[in-house]
Legacy VTK file of the C-alpha trace (Angstrom):
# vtk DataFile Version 3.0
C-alpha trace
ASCII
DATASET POLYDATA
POINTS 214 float
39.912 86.344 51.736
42.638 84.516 53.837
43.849 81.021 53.215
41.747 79.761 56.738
38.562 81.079 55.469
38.759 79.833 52.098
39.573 76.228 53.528
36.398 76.503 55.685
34.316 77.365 53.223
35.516 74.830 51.125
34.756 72.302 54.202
31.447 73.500 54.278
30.008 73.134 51.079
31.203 69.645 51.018
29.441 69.032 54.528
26.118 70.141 53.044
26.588 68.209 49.975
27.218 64.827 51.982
24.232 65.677 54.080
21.715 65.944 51.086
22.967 62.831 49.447
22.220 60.964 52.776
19.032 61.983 53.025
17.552 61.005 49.650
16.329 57.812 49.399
17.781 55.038 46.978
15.937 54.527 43.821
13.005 51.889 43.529
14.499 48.608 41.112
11.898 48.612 38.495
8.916 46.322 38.781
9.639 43.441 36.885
5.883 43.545 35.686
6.488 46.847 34.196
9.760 45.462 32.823
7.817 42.849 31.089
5.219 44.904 29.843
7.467 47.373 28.541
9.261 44.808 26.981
6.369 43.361 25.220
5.393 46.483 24.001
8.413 47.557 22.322
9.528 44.238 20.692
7.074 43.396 17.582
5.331 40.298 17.516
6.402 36.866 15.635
3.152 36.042 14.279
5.092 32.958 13.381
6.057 31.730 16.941
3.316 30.410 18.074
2.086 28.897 14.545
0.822 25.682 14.188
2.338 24.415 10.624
-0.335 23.220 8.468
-0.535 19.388 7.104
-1.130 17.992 3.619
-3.559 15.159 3.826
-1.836 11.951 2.353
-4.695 9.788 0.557
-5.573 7.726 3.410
-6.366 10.858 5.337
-8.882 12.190 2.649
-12.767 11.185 2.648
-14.488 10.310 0.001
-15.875 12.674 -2.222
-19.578 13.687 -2.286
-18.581 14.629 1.461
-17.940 18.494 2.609
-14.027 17.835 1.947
-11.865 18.523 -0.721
-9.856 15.391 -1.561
-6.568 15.469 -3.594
-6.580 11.641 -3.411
-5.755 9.178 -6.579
-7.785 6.429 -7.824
-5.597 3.328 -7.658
-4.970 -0.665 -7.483
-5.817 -0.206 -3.254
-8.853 1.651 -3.459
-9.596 5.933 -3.703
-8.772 7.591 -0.659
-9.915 6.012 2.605
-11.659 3.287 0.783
-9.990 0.139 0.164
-10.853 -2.634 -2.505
-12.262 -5.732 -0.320
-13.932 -3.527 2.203
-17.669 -4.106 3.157
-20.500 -1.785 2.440
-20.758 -0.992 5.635
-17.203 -0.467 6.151
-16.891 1.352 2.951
-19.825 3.607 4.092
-18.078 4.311 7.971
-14.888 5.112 6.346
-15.958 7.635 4.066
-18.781 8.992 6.408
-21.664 8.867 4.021
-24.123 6.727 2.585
-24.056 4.766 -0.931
-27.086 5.462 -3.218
-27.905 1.920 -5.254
-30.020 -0.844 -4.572
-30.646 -2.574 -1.451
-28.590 -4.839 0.095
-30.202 -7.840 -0.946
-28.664 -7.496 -4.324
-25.460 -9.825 -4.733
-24.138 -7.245 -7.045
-24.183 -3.520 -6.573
-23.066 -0.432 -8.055
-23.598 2.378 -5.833
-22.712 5.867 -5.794
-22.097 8.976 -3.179
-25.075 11.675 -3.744
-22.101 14.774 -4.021
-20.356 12.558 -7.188
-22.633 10.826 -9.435
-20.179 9.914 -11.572
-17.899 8.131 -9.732
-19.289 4.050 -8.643
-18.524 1.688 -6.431
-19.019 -1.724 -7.267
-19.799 -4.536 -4.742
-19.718 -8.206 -5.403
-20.791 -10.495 -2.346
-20.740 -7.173 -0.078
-16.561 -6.155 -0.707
-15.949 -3.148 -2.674
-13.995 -4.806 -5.947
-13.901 -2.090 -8.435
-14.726 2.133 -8.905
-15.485 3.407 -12.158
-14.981 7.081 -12.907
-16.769 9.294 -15.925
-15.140 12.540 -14.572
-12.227 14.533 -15.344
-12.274 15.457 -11.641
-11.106 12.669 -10.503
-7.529 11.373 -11.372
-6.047 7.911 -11.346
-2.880 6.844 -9.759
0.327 7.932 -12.520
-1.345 10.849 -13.473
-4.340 9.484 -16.455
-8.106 10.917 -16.233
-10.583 11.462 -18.282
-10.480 13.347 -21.656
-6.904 12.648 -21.841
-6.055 11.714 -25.337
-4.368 7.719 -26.089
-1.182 8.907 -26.856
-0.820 10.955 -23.511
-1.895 7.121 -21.418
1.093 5.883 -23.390
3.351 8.266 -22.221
2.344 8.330 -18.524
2.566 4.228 -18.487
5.314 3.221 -21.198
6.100 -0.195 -20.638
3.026 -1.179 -18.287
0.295 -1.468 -20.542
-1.559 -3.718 -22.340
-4.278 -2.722 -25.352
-7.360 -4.206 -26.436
-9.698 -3.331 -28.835
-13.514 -1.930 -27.097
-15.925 -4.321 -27.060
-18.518 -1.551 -27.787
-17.359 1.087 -29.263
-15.460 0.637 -32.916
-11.884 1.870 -33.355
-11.982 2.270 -29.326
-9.516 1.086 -26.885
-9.348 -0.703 -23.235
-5.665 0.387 -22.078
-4.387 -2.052 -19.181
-2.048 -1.536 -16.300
-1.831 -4.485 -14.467
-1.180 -4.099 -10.621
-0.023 -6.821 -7.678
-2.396 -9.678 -7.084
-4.933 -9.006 -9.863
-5.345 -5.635 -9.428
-5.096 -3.295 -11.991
-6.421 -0.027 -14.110
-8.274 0.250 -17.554
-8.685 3.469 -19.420
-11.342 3.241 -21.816
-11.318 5.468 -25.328
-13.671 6.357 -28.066
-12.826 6.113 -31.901
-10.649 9.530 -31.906
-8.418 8.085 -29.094
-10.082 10.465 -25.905
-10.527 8.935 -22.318
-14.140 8.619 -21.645
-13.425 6.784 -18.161
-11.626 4.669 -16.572
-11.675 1.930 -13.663
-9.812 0.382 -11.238
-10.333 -2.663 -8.909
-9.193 -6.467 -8.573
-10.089 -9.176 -11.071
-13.024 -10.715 -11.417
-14.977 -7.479 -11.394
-12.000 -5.333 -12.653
-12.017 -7.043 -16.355
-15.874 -6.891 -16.226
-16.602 -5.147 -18.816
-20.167 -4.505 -17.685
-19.865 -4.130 -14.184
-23.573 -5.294 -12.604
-25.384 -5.971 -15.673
LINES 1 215
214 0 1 2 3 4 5 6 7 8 9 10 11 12 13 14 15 16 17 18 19 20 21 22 23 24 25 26 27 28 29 30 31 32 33 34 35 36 37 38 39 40 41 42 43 44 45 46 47 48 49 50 51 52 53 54 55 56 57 58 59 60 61 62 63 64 65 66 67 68 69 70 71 72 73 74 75 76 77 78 79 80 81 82 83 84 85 86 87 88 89 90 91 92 93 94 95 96 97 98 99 100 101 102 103 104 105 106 107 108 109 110 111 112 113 114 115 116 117 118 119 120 121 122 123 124 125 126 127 128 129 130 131 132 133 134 135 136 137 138 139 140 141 142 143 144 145 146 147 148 149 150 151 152 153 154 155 156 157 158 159 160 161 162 163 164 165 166 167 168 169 170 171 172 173 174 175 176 177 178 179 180 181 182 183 184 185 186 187 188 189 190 191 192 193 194 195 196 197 198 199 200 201 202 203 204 205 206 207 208 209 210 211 212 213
């Protein structure tokens, strides 16, 4: 084939070429719905993202017990939980959202309890909650003591705060004292072998009481 013919046919394949490219359209820009969707789909969820981090109640967010909640709260020289030493009864009862069993309030002196924790009182002088008394392991007083704890182990949790008398009841048994701010206080009581059989906490009077209402 001669040089001229070759050239042309060169030319012309190019032509035809140029001509096809002009005449397809340009390609669509993906939908940026799709884009997201797609996206979503390949990348794995974060369960973690969107998580709401949980919250340990502190003791003034806890109710009382005898109520549907759990409480983790202390017994102390302010009160247990959401109940605070000099409250009324019907403060007392609002706070912890349920009702005191004990005798009416006509009584000057009353020690009522919560029907979910019978033993666990609350004792009322004039209508202010002054002292709770506690006969269960379940519930534990502020430093660490509770019931069935052996003397020796009070001693070590509260070396240096406490005073010891002898039981006014019981033979060879002990009171074991903290004293707190303003007259407020604990006492661990024990039997003859040295075991917690309960303790209390509250503000004097009533605190050093050793019979509560009698």
């Amino acid at each position: 084939m001669s040089r001229p013919l070759v050239l042309c046919a060169l030319l012309s394949l190019s032509l035809a070429a140029c001509q096809q490219s002009a005449q397809e359209p340009p390609a669509a820009a993906p939908d940026a719905a799709d884009t997201a969707t797609a996206d979503a789909q390949s990348t794995p969820l974060d369960s973690s993202a969107n998580a709401v981090p949980l919250k340990r109640p502190s003791a003034t967010d806890v109710p009382m017990p005898g109520t549907a909640a759990v409480t983790a709260a202390t017994v102390g020289t302010a009160g247990y939980g959401v109940l605070r030493f000099g409250m009324s009864r019907d403060e007392a009862e609002q706070a912890a959202g349920a009702a005191f069993n004990g005798p009416t309030k006509d009584s000057t002196c009353k020690q009522l309890r919560s029907s979910g924790q019978p033993d666990v009182s609350y004792l009322f002088e004039s209508d202010r909650l002054q002292r709770i008394d506690v006969k269960t392991p379940d519930v534990m007083a502020d430093g660490g003591g509770h019931v069935g704890m052996q003397v020796e182990d009070i001693r070590t949790l509260y070396a240096g705060k406490l005073t010891e008398l002898p039981h006014k009841y019981v033979k060879g048994g002990l009171y074991l004292k903290v004293a707190g701010k303003n007259g407020s206080g604990l006492i661990f009581e024990t039997d003859a072998s040295g075991k917690v059989t309960s303790f209390r906490a509250g503000i004097a009077p009533a605190l050093d009481d050793v019979e509560g209402c009698s």
